[in-house]
BALOBA-1460 file (C-alpha; in Angstrom, 3 decimals):
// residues 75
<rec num="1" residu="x" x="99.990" y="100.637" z="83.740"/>
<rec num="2" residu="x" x="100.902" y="99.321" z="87.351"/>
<rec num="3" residu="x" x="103.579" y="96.676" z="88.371"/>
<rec num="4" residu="x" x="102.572" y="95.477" z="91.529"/>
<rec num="5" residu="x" x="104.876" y="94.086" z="93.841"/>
<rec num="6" residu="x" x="104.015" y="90.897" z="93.153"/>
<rec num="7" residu="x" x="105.491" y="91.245" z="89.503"/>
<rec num="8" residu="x" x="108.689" y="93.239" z="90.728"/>
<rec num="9" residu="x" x="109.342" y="90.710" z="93.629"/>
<rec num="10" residu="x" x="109.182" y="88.008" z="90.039"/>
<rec num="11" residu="x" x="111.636" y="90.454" z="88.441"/>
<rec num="12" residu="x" x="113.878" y="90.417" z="91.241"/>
<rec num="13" residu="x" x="113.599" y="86.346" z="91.152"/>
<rec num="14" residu="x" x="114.200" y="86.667" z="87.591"/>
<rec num="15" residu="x" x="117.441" y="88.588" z="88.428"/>
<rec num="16" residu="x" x="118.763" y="85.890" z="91.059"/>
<rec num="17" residu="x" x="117.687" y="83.197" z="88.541"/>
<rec num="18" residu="x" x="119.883" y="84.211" z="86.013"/>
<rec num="19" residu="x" x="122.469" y="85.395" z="88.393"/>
<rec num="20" residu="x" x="122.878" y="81.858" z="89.630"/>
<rec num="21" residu="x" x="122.667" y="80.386" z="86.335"/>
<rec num="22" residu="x" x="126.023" y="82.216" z="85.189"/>
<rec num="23" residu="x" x="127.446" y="82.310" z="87.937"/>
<rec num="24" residu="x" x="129.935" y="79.016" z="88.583"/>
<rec num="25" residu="x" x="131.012" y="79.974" z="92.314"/>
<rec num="26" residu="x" x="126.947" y="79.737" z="93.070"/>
<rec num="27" residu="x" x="126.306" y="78.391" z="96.418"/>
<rec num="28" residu="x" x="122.320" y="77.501" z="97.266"/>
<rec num="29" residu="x" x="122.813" y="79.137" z="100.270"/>
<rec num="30" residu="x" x="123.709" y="82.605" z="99.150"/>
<rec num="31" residu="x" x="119.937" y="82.382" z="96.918"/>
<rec num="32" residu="x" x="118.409" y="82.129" z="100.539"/>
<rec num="33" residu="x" x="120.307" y="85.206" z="102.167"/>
<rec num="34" residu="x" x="119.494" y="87.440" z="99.024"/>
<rec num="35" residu="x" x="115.960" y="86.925" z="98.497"/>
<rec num="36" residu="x" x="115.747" y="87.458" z="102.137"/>
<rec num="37" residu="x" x="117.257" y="90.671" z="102.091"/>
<rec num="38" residu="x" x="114.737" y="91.941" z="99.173"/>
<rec num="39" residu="x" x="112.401" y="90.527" z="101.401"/>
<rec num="40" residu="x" x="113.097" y="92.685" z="104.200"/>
<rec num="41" residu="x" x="113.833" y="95.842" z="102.253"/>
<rec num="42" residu="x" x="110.627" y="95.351" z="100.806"/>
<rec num="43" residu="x" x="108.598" y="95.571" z="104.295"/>
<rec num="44" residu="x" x="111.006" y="98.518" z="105.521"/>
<rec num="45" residu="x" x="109.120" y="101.950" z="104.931"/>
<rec num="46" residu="x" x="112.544" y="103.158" z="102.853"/>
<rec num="47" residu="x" x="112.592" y="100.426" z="101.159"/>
<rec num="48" residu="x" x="108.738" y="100.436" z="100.339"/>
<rec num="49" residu="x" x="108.910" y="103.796" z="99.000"/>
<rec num="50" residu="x" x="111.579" y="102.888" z="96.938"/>
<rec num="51" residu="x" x="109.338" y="100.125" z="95.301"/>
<rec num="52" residu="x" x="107.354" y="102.425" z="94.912"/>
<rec num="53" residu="x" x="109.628" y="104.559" z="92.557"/>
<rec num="54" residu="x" x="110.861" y="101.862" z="90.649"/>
<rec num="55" residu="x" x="106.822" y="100.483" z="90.115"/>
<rec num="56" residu="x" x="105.779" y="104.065" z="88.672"/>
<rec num="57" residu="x" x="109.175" y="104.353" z="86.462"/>
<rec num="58" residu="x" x="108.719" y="100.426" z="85.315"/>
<rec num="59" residu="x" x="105.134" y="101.730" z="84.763"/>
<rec num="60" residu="x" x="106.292" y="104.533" z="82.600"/>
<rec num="61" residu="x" x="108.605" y="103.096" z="81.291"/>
<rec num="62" residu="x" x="106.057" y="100.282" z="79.623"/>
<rec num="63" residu="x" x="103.092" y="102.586" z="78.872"/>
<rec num="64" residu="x" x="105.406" y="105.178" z="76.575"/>
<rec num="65" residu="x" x="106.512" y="101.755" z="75.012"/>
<rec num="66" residu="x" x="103.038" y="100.577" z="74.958"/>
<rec num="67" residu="x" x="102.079" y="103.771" z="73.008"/>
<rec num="68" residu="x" x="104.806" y="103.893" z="70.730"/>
<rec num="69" residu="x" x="104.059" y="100.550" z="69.065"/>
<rec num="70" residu="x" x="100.652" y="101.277" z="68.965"/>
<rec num="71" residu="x" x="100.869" y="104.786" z="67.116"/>
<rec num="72" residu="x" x="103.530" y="103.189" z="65.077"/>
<rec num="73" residu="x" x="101.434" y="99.923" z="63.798"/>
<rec num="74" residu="x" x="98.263" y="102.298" z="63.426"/>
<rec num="75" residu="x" x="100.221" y="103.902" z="60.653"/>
């Protein structure tokens, strides 16, 4: 299974999302500066490899879950 960076660029918003929710200090402007600074990490060649990473462990990650519920409800 793949997570493209579509889906970890929601995750990230998913992140900020709640971050601003709990958050009481929250300030609209600091939502602007953040996502552009995932933005730009993103497009770096560092920072594309290391979506990279986290896409194959996320990946992993949901495929050995995948299979575990699926051996486990076969039984």
């Amino acid at each position: 299974m793949n997570l493209t960076t579509t889906g970890l660029a929601l995750l990230v918003a998913i992140g900020i999302g709640i971050w601003m929710k709990k958050d009481s200090s929250f300030r609209p402007r600091e939502v602007l500066v953040v996502s552009l600074f995932w933005v730009l990490v993103m497009m770096t060649p560092i920072g594309a490899g290391v979506v990279d990473k986290v896409q194959v462990m996320i990946g992993n990650g949901v495929g050995a879950a995948t299979s575990t519920v699926n051996d486990v409800s076969s039984k």
